[in-house]
N, C-alpha and C positions, 0 to 999 in steps of 0.2 A: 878875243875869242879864246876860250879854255880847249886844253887839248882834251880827246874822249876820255873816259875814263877806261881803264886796264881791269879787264875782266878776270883775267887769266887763274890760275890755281894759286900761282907763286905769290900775286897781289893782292890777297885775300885772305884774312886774316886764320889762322891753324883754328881754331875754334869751330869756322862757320864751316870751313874745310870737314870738319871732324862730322860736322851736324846730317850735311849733306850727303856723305856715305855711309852713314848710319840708313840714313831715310831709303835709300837707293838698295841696301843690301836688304832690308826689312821688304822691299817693293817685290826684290827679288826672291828672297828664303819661300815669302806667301804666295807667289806663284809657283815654287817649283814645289811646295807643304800639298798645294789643288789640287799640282797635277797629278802629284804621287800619291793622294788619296783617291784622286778620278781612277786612274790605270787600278788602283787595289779594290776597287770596288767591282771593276769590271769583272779584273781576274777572279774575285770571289763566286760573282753570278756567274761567271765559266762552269765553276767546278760545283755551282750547286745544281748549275745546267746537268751537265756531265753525271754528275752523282746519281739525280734524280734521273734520265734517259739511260744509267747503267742498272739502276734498281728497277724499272720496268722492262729493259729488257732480260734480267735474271727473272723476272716474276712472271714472264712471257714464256720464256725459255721454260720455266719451273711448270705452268701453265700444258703448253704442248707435253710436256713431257708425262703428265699426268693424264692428260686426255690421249695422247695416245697410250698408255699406257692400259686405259680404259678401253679403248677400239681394239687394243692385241688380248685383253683378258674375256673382252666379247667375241670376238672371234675363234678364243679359246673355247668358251663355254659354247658354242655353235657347232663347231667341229666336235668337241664328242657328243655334245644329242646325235649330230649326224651318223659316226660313229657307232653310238651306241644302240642308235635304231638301225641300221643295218647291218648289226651283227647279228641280231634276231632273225634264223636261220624258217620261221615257221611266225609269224603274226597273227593267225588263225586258233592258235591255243587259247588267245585270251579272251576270244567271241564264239565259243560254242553253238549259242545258238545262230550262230550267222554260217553254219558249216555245212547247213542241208538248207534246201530251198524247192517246198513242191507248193505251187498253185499256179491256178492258167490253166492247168494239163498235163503241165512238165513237174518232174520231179528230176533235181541235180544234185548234185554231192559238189564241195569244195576242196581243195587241198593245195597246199603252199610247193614253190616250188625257186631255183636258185639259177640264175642264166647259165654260170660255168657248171652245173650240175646237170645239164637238160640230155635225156635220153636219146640217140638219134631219130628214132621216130615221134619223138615228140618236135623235135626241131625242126623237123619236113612238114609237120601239121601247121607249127607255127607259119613256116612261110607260105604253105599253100592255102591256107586260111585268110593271110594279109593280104596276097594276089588276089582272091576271090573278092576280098569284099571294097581291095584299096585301089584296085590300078586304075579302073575307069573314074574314079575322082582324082587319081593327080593326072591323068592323062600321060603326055611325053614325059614327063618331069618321072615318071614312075620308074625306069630303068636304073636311072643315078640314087634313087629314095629307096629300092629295093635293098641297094648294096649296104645302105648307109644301117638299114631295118636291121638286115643279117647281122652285121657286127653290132649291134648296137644290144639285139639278143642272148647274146652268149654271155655279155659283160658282167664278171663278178659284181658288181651294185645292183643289176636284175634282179629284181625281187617278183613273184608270178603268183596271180591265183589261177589254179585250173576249174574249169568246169565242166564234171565228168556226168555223165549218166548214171541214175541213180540206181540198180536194180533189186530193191528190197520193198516196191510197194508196186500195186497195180497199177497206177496210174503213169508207169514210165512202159508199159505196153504200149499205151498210145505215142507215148514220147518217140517210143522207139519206130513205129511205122514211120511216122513225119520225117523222122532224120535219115531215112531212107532213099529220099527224095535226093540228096545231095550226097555224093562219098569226099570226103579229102583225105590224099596221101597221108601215112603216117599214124591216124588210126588204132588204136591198139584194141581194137575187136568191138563186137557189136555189146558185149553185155559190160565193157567201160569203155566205152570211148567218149574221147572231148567234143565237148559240142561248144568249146569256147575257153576265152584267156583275160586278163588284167596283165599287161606290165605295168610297174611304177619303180618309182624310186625314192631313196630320201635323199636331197640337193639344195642347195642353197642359191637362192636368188633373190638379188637386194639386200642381202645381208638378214634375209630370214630363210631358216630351215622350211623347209616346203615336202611334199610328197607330190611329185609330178607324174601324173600319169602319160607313158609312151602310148598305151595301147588299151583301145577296150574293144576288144572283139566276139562277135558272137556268129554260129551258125543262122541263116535264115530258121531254120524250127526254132530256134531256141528267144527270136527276137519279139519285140510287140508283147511279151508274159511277162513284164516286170521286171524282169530277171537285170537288164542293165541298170535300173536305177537301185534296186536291192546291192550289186555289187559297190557303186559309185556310193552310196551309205557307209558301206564297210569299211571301205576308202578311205572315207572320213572319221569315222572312229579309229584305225588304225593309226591315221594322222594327229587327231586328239590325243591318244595312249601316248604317244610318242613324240608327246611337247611338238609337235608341228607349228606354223603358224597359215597355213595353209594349204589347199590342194588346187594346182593346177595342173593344166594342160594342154594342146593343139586339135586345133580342128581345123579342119578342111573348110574355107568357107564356097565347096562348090557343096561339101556336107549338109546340105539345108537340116536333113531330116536328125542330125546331133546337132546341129547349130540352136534348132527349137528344143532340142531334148536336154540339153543342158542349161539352155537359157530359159526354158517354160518350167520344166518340171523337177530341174536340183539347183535352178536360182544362180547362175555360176555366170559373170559378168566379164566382159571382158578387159583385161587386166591394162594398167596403164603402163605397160611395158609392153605389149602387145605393138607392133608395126603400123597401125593403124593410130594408135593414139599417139604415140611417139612423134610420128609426121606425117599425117595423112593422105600426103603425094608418094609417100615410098609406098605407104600400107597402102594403097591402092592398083600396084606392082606385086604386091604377094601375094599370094595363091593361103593365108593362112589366117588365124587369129590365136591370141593365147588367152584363153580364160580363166580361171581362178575361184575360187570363194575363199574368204579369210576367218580364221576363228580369235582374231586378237588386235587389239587399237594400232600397234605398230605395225604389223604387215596392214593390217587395213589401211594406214597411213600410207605408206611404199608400195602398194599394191594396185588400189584401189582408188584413193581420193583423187585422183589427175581426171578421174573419169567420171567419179560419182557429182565434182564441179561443173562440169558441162551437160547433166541434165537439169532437163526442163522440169521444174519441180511440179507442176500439172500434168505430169504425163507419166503413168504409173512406171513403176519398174520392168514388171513385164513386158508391155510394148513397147517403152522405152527401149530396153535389149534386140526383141525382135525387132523392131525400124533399122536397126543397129545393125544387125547381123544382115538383113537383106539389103541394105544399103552396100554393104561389105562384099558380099556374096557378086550385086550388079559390074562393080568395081568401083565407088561410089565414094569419098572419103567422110 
């Protein structure tokens, strides 16, 4: 028997020795060469990670900062139209011919007028006017809506047209019998006295300048002659002169007889900010509607398209609104 053979380092010739840790360090340098290009490559795609999610959020950042930038130079340009049409102390200079108004039977006069400017007897007319023609349409709700009327009249943004008694032609003889029938406090005698009012204002809503009408009142003599849609015209040119992009307002929907008068005869729809269109379980709760007409693609967009998408396209406009308003009016959504 031969003894094993002797494996060992020391038994083995310095040569093969030499060979074997050569082979063994080369095994070794080319995995740790792997791994230290594995980990550098990673870290690279880190930083182009990084880089590139630092460069969209600076061009995100840059982004907002321009768009809003845009929203504060439109809101700038908003505020002075508004501004600049309410500084206009008389809006009646620029429509002469819209200053007098006889046919029907009546003959009127117009003239401009400022809330914080209003004469005390004018202010007694206003309210005793609103009483007469408002309280039996808001019912109980009218005691809380009176106070709200008062202050809301006097307010420097009050803008007024008055409508006085003409007395420079015949035909306000007969004017003048009819309005006889009715006196309201305040009055300022029989050869001018008001037979009626406009409040509006210029405001903004939805982010378009608007002229809102508060109030259109009229004497019974004075009503059924044209004489309100003549005003609500004016309205509207006023609000055209004065880059508007629209005219709206509130009605009463126990109102039927303006409910048809706005929606038959000056086309004025009810707006998609309106209580009703908003959520049709509240607007069914409200005693109200807000209507509008728009003279431009943007407020008609914010204004209008929430509403004009849920008509029936067979089903005219006209009716369409009136179904609308008496639906409204039952409490009906």
């Amino acid at each position: 028997r031969f003894p094993a053979e002797d494996s060992s380092p020391e038994s083995r010739p310095k040569e093969e020795n030499d060979r074997d840790s050569d082979r063994h360090a080369e095994r070794v340098g080319g995995s740790l060469s792997w791994r230290c290009e594995g980990r550098l490559g990673v870290v690279v795609v880190l930083l182009c990670w990084v880089e590139s999610m630092e460069a969209k959020r600076l061009l995100s950042g840059k982004e907002k900062k321009i768009k809003r930038k845009e929203v504060l130079e439109k809101k700038k340009a908003i505020d002075e139209i508004i501004k600049k049409a309410s500084s206009v102390k008389d809006h009646l200079v620029s429509f002469p011919p819209f200053c007098h108004y006889e046919r029907n039977g009546i003959s009127v006069c117009l003239e401009s007028g400022l809330g914080d400017q209003l004469a005390s007897p004018v202010k007694k007319y206003i309210q005793n006017l609103l009483k007469v023609n408002m309280e039996g349409l808001y019912g109980p709700e009218w005691q809380m809506e009176e106070k709200v009327k008062r202050r809301e009249m006097v307010s420097p943004e009050a803008h007024y047209i008055f409508v006085r008694q003409f007395t420079n032609t015949t035909s306000n003889e007969n004017f003048s019998t009819k309005s006889e029938e009715t006196t309201y406090p305040g009055q300022t005698g029989d050869r001018n006295r008001l037979v009626g009012f406009v409040h509006y204002r210029f405001i903004v809503e939805e982010d378009i300048p608007v002229v809102y009408v508060y109030e259109l009142q009229l004497e019974t003599c004075a009503q059924r002659k044209g004489l309100g849609k003549f005003l609500m015209q004016l309205i509207e040119l006023i609000a055209r002169k004065n880059h508007m992009g629209a005219v709206m307002l509130t009605v009463q929907k126990a109102n039927v007889l303006a409910m048809n008068f706005y929606a038959t005869k000056l086309r004025y729809i009810i707006s998609n900010i309106s209580p009703s269109r908003v959520d049709p379980l509240i607007g069914a709760e409200k005693s109200y509607e807000i209507l509008c007409k728009t003279f431009d693609s943007e407020a008609k967009a914010k204004l209008e398209t929430l509403y004009l998408h849920q008509m029936n396209p067979n089903v005219g406009m006209k009716s369409y609104t009136w179904n609308i308003l008496v639906r409204s009016q039952k409490g009906q959504p």
